[in-house]
C-alpha positions as CSV (number, residue, x, y, z in Angstrom):
1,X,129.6,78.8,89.4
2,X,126.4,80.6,88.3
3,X,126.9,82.9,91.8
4,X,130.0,83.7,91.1
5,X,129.8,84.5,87.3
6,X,126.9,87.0,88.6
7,X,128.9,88.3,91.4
8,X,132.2,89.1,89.6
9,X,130.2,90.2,86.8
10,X,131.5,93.6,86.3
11,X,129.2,95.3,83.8
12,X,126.2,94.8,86.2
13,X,124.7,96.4,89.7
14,X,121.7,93.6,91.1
15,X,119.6,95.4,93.8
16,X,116.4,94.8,95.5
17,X,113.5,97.2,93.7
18,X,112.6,99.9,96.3
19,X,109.4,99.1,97.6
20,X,109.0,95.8,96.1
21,X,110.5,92.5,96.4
22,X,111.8,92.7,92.8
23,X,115.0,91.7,91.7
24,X,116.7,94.3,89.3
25,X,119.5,94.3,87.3
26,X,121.4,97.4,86.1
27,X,123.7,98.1,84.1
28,X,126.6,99.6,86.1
29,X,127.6,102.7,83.9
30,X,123.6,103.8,83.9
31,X,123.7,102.8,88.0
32,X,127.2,105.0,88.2
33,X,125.4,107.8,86.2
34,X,122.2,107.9,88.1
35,X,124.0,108.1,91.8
36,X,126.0,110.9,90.3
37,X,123.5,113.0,89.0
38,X,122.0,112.8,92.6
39,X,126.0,113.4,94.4
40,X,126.7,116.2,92.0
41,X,123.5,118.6,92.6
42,X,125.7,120.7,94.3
43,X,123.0,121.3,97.3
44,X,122.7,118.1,99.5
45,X,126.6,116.8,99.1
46,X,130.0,117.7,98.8
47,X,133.4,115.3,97.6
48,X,136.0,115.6,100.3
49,X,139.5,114.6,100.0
50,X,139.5,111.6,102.9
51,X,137.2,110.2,105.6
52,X,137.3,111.3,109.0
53,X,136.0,108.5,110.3
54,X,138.5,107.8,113.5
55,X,138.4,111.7,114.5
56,X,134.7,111.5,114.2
57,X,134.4,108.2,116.8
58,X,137.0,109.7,118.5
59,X,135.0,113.3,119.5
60,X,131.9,111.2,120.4
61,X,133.6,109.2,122.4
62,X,134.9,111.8,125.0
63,X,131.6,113.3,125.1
64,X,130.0,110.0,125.7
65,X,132.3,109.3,128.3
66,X,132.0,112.7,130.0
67,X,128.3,112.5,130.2
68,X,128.7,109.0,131.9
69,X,131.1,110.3,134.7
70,X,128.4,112.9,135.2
71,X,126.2,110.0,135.6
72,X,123.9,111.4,132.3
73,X,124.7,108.1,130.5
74,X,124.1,104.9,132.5
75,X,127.0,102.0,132.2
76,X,124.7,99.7,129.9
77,X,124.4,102.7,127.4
78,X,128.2,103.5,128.0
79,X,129.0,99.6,127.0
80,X,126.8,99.8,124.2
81,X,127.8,103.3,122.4
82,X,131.6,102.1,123.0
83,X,131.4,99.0,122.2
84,X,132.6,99.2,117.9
85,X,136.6,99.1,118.5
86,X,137.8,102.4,116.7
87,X,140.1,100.0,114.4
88,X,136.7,98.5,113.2
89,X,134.8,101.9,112.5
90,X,134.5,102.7,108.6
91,X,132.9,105.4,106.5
92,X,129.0,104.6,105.7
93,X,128.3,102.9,101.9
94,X,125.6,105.1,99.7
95,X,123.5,102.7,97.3
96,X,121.0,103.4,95.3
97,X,117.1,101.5,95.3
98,X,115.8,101.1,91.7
99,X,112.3,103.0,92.2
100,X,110.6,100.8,89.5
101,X,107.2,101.5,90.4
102,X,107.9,105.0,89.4
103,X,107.9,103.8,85.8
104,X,104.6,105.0,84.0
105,X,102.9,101.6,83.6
106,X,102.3,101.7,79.7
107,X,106.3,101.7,79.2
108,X,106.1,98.9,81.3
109,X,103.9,97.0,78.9
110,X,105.7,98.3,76.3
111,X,109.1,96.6,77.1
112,X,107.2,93.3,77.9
113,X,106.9,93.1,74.2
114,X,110.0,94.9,73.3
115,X,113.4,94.6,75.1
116,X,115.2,97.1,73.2
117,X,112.6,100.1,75.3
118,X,115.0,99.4,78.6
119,X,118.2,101.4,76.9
120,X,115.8,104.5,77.0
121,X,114.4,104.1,80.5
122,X,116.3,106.1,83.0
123,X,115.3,104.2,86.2
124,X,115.1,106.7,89.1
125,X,117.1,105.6,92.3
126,X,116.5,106.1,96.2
127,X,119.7,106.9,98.1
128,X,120.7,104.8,100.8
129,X,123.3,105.3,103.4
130,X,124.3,102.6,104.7
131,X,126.1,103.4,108.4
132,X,127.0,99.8,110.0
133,X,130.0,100.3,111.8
134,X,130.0,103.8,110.6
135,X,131.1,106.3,114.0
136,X,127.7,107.3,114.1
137,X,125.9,104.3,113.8
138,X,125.1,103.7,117.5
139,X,125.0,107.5,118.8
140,X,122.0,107.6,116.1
141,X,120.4,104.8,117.4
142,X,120.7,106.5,120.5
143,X,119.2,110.0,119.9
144,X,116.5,108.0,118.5
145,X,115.5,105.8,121.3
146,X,114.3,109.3,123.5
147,X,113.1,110.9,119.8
148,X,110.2,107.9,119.2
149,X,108.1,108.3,122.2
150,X,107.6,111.8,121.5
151,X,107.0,111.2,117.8
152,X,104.2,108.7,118.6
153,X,102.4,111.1,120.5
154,X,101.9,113.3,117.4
155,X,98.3,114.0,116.3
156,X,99.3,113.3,112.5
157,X,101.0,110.2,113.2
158,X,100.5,106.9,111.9
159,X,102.3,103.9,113.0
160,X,101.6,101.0,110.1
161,X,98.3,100.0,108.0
162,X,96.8,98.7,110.6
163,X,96.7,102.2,112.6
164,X,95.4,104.2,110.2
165,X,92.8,101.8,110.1
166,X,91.6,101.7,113.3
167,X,91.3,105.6,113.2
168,X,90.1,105.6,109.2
169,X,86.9,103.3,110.9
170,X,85.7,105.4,113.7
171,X,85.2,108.6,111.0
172,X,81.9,109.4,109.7
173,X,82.2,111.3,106.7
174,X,80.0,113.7,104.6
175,X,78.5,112.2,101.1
176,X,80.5,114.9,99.1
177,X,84.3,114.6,101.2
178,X,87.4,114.4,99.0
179,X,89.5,111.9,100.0
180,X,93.1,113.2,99.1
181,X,96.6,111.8,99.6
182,X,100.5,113.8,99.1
183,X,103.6,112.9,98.8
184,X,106.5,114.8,100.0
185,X,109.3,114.8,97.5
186,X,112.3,113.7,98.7
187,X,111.4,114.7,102.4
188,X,114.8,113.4,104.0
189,X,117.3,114.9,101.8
190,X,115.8,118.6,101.9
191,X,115.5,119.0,105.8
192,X,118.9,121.1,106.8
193,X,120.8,120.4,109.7
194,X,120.2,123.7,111.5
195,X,116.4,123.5,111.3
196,X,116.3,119.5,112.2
197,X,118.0,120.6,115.4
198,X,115.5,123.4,116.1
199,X,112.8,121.1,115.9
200,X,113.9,118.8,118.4
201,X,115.2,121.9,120.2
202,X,111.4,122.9,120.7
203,X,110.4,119.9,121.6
204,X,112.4,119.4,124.6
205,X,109.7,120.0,127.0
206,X,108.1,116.7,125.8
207,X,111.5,114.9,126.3
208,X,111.8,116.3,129.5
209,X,107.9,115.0,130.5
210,X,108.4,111.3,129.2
211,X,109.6,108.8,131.3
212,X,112.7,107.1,129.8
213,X,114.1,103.4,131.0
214,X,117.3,104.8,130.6
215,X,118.5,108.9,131.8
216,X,117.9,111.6,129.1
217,X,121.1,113.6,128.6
218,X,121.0,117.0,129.5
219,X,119.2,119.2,126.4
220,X,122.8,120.9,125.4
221,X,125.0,117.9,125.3
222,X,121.6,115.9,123.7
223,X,121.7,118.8,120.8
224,X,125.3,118.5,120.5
225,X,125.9,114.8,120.2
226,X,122.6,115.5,117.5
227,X,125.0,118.1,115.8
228,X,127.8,116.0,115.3
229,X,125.4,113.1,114.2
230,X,124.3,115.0,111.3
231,X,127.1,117.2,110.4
232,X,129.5,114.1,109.9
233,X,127.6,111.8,107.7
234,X,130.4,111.0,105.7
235,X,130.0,108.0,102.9
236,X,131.9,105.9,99.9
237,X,130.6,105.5,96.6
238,X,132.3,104.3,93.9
239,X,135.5,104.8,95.7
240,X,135.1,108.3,96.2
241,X,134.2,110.0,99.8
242,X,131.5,112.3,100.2
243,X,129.4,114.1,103.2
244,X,125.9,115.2,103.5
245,X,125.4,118.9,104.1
246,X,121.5,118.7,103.5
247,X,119.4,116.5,104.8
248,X,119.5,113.3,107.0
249,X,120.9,109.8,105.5
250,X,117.9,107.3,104.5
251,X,119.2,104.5,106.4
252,X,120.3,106.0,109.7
253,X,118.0,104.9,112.8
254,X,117.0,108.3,113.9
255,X,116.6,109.9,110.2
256,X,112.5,108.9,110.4
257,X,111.7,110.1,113.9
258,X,113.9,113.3,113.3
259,X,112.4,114.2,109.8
260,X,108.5,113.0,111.2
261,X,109.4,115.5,114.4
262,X,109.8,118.7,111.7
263,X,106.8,117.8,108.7
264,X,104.7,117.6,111.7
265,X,105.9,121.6,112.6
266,X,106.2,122.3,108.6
267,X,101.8,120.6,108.4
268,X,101.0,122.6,111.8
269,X,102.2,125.8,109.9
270,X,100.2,125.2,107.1
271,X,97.2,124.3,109.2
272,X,97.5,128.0,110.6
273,X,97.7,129.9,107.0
274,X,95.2,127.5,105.4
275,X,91.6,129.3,105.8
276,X,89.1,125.9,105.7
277,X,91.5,123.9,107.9
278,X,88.4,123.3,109.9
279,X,87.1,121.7,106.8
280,X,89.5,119.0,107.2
281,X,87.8,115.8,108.9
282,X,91.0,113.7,109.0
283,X,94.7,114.1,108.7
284,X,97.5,111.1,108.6
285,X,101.1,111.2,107.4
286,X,103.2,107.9,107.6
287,X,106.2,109.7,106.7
288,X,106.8,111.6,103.3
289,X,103.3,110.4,102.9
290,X,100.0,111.9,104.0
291,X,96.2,111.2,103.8
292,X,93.1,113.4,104.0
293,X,89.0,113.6,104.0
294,X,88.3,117.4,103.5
295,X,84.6,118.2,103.9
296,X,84.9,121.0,101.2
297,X,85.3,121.8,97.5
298,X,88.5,121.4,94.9
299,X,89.5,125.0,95.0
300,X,89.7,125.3,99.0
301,X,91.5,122.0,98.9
302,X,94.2,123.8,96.5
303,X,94.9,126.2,98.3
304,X,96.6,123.9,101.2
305,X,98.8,122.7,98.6
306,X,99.7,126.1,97.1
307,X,100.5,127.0,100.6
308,X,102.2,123.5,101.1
309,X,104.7,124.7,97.9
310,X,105.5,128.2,99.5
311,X,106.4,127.3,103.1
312,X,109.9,126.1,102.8
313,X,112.7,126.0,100.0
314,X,112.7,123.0,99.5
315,X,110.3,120.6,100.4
316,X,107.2,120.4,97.6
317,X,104.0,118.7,98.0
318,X,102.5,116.6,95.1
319,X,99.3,115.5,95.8
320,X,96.2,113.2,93.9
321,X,92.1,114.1,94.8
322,X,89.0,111.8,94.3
323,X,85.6,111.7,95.2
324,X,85.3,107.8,95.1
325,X,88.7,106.4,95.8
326,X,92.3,106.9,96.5
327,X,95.6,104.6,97.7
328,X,97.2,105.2,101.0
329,X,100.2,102.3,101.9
330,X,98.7,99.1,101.3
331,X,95.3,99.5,101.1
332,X,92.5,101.4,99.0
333,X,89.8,103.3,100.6
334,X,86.8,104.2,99.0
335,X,83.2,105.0,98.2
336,X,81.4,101.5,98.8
337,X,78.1,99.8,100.8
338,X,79.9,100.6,103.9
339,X,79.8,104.4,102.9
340,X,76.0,104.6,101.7
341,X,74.7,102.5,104.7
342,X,77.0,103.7,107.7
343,X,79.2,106.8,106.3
344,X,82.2,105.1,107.1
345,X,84.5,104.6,104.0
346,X,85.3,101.4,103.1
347,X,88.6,99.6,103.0
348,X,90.4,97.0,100.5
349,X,94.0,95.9,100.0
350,X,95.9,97.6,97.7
351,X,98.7,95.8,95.1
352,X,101.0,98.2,93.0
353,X,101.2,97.2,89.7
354,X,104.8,95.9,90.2
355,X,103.8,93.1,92.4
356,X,105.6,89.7,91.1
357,X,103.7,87.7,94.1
358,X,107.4,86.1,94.3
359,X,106.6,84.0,97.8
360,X,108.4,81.9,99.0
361,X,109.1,78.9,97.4
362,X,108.0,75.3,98.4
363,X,111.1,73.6,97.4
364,X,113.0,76.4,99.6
365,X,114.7,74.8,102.5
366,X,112.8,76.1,105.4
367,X,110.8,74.5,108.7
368,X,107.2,73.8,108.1
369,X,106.4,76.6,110.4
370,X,108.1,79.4,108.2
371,X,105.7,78.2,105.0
372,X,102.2,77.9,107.4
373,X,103.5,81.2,109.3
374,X,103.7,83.4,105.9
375,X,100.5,81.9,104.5
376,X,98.7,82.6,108.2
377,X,99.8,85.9,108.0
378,X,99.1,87.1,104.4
379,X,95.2,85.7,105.1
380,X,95.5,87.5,108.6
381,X,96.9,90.8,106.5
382,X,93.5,90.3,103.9
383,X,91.1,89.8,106.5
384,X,92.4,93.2,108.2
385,X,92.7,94.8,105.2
386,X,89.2,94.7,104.0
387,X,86.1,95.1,105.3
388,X,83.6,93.5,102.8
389,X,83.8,89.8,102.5
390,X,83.7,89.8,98.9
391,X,87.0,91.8,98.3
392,X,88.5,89.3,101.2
393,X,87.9,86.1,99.2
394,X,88.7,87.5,96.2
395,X,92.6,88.1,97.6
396,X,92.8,84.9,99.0
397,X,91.5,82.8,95.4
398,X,94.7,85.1,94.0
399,X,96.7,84.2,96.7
400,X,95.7,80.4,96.3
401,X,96.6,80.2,92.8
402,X,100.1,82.7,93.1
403,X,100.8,79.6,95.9
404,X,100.0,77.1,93.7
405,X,102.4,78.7,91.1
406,X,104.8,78.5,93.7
407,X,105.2,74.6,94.0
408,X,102.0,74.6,97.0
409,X,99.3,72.2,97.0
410,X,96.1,72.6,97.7
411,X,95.9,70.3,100.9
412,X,98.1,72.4,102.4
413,X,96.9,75.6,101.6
414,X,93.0,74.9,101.9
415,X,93.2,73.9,106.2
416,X,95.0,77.1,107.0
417,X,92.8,79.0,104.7
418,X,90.0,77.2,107.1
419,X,91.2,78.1,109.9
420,X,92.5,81.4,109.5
421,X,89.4,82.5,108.2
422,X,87.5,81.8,112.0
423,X,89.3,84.8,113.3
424,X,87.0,87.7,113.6
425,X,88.1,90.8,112.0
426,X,88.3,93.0,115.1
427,X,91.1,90.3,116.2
428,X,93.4,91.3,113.3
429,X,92.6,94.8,113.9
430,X,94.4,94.7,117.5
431,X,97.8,94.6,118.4
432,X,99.4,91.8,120.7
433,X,101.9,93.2,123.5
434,X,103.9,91.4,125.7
435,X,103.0,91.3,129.7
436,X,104.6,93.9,131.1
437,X,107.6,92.0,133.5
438,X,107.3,89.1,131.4
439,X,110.9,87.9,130.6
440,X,111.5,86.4,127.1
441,X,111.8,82.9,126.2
442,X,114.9,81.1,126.6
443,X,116.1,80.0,122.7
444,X,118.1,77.2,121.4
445,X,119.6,79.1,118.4
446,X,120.3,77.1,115.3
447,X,120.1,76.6,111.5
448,X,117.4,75.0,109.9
449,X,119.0,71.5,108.3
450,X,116.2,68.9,106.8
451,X,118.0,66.3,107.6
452,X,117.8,66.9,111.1
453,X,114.3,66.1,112.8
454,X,112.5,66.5,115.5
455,X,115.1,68.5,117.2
456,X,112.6,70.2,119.7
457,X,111.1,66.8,120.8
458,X,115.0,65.6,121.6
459,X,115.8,68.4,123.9
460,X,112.9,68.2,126.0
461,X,113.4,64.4,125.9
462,X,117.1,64.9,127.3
463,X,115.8,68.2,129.3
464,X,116.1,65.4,132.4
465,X,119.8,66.1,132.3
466,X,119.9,69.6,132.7
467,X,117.4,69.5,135.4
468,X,119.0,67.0,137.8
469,X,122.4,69.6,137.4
470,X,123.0,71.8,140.5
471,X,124.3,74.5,138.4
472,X,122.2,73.7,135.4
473,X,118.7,73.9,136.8
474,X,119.3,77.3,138.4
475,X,120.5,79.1,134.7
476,X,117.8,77.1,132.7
477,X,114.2,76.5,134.2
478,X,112.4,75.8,131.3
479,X,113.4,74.0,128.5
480,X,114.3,76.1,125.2
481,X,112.3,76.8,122.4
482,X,114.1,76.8,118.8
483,X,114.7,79.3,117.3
484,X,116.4,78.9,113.6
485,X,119.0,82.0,112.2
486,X,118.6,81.9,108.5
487,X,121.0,81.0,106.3
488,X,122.8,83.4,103.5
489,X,120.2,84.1,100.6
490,X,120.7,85.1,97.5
491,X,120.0,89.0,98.2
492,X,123.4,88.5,100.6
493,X,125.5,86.5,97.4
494,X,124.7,89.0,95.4
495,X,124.0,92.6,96.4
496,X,126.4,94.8,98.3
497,X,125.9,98.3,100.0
498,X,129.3,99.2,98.2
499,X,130.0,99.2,94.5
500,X,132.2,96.4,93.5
């Protein structure tokens, strides 16, 4: 009853905070007024009269099957782009991401102790598109398939935390280097179509030297299928249709390689203007964020990001310097007893001040595996994320207690802390791969129910069965592990891409 009430509630908008694992209520009107402001800018959207969905499926479709009779698409990728019957396509969902971690973090304080502070805080949103079943759904997610080998190989990219690590470690650095980050404001929404194409238009001899699984489409029909990809991002919100005419949806498969494949062009030009480029020791972007040491004063350093504001229309560059310590994703780097011993900046993990530390809860209906995975991991995730041992155990006495919050006991907690712990921290630091030719485990795909046990131990007791079958025995040579699909959560009751 309480789902329901909450769900059929119609004065109210629940979303997950962007960034966070926050729950945040809204009140619709503000929610309504906030996706408008951002619909109605008259740059990035424009209201059109009805969806064109079935014409838009319709257009990829012959050209998909026209590059598969001249063999350019193989019959897997045929099946797979063709496989959404047209009478299932429908127009993408916008939705906005409360950004609350963009709220300055004295208001926050401030409406702790008084409630009546939220009707003045205009919560910024992020704009997500979201495309399932949408025409362009699977032509997106294949552009981007042939688009993220090529993005890897960039000098400026970085893959996750624990990349940027492993390259932040091997850096000596001067006494006096400012360590810098930016941010790119609203880098997807200001790229246009045109010069998104050009990008990957240049680009092409790098597509043309990587060696695919599957056949890359000649570079015309590529940049066509690419064209109609971006110029038909049509979308619902609030019962009115819209399409993008700036920008590339957040949401869409091939929107981060695309916009990563043109910063890196938009950087490279401002490497050539900037004067003391050679002054800058080390350079990573993870995408509308970036990271630098620059081995020389303030002023030179402001002058990359005067030139960052002047090379295109619209992107803009805002940017924070230190000489001690600065945030870049999820961890801190700074100044410490690494630095003054070796030169090599130390490392710590990072928490935004909007962290709830909501984990998962004990009395949650879940495998054992599922609670000792998480807790495994978020020791693994300090030990890597810190290189002094001090910071280390401090982050996992915070985690013990958040657990303990959380309905965990410490007999629980304490052997995998034990354990966990033996790992060396050049372990954490690597990342696992699969054998190349190995095939993947044969799974037994269920939902998790407590009342049934041992379920793994049955099988393999009964395995017998399937192994003294003639047909069996050929189609199943091992027995299976179990793998458990999870059940609908909360987020799924109550949150939906499309505005009730």
């Amino acid at each position: 009853m309480a789902l329901q009430s909450l769900k059929q509630n119609d004065e109210i908008v629940i979303k997950k905070a962007d960034k966070n694992s926050s729950t945040v209520i809204l009140d619709k009107k503000n929610y309504i007024e906030q996706a408008l402001s951002q619909l109605n800018d008259g740059i990035h959207y424009e209201q059109i009269a009805i969806s064109h969905c079935t014409e838009i499926y319709n257009l990829i479709e012959s050209k998909v099957k026209i590059l598969h009779e001249q063999s350019h698409i193989d019959d897997i990728s045929l099946r797979y782009l063709l496989d959404t019957k047209v009478e299932k396509i429908q127009v993408g969902r916008l939705y906005l991401l409360p950004k609350i971690h963009k709220i300055d973090l004295n208001i926050r304080n401030e409406i702790r102790n008084n409630k009546e502070l939220l009707q003045r805080v205009q919560i910024p949103g992020r704009p997500i598109i979201s495309l399932c079943n949408s025409p362009i759904e699977r032509i997106g997610q294949f552009i981007d398939y042939f688009l993220q080998p090529i993005v890897r190989q960039l000098w400026t990219f970085t893959q996750d935390t624990t990349f940027f690590i492993n390259k932040i470690e091997r850096i000596e650095a001067p006494d006096d280097v400012i360590l810098a980050t930016f941010d790119i404001s609203s880098m997807y929404t200001n790229l246009s179509h045109e010069e998104i194409i050009q990008a990957v238009y240049r680009a092409w001899p790098k597509l043309m030297a990587y060696n695919y699984a599957i056949p890359l489409p000649p570079r015309t029909e590529f940049l066509e299928l690419l064209r109609i990809t971006l110029e038909n991002n049509e979308f619902e919100f609030n019962s009115v249709i819209y399409k993008q005419i700036v920008g590339v949806p957040m949401g869409a498969p091939m929107s981060p390689s695309l916009t990563d494949l043109r910063i890196f062009e938009i950087i490279s030009k401002i490497l050539k203007e900037f004067t003391h480029a050679f002054k800058i020791i080390h350079l990573s972007v993870y995408r509308d964020d970036g990271f630098m040491l620059f081995a020389g004063n303030e002023n030179e350093l402001a002058d990359f990001f005067e030139i960052a504001n002047n090379i295109h229309p619209l992107i803009k560059f805002t940017h924070e310097t230190s000489r001690t310590n600065v945030q870049f994703l999820d961890v801190t780097v700074y100044k410490g007893k690494r630095f003054i011993t070796n030169k090599i900046l130390d490392i710590k993990l990072y928490r935004k001040p909007t962290d709830n530390y909501q984990y998962l809860h004990r009395s949650s209906s879940h495998p054992s595996s599922v609670f000792k995975g998480f807790i495994t991991g978020e020791i693994i995730r300090f030990i890597r994320s810190s290189n002094n041992v001090e910071d280390i155990e401090a982050q996992i006495q915070l985690f013990r207690e958040k657990l303990q919050k959380r309905g965990y006991v410490a007999d629980e907690i304490d052997p995998l802390i034990t354990t966990t712990m033996k790992r060396t921290r050049e372990s954490t630091l690597r990342y696992i791969s699969r054998k190349k030719g190995k095939s993947p485990p044969l799974c037994f795909i269920t939902k998790f129910n407590p009342r049934v046990k041992q379920l793994g131990k049955t099988l393999r007791k009964h395995w017998h069965l399937i192994s003294n079958d003639g047909t069996a025995n050929q189609l199943f040579k091992k027995p299976p592990i179990i793998a458990y699909q999870k059940h609908k959560n909360l987020k799924e009751y109550l949150t939906s891409s499309k505005l009730k």
